[in-house]
N, C-alpha and C positions, 0 to 999 in steps of 0.2 A: 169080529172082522168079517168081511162082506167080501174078502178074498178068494176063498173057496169057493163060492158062484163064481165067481169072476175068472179064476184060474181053469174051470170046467170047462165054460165059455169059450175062453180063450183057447184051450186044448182040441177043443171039438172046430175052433174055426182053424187051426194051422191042419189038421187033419184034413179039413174041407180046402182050402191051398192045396195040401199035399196030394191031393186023390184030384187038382186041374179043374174044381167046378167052380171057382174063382180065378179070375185075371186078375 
C-alpha cells in the first residue's frame, strides 16, 4: 500500500495550512 507516502504527504501539507503558508 502506497498509503504511508501518501498519509506523510498529506500530514506535512495540513501542517503547511496550519503554520498560513497556503490560502
Amino acid at each position: 500500500m502506497a498509503s504511508l507516502a501518501t498519509n506523510k504527504w498529506y500530514l506535512r501539507y495540513l501542517q503547511e495550512v496550519a503554520n498560513g503558508n497556503l490560502e
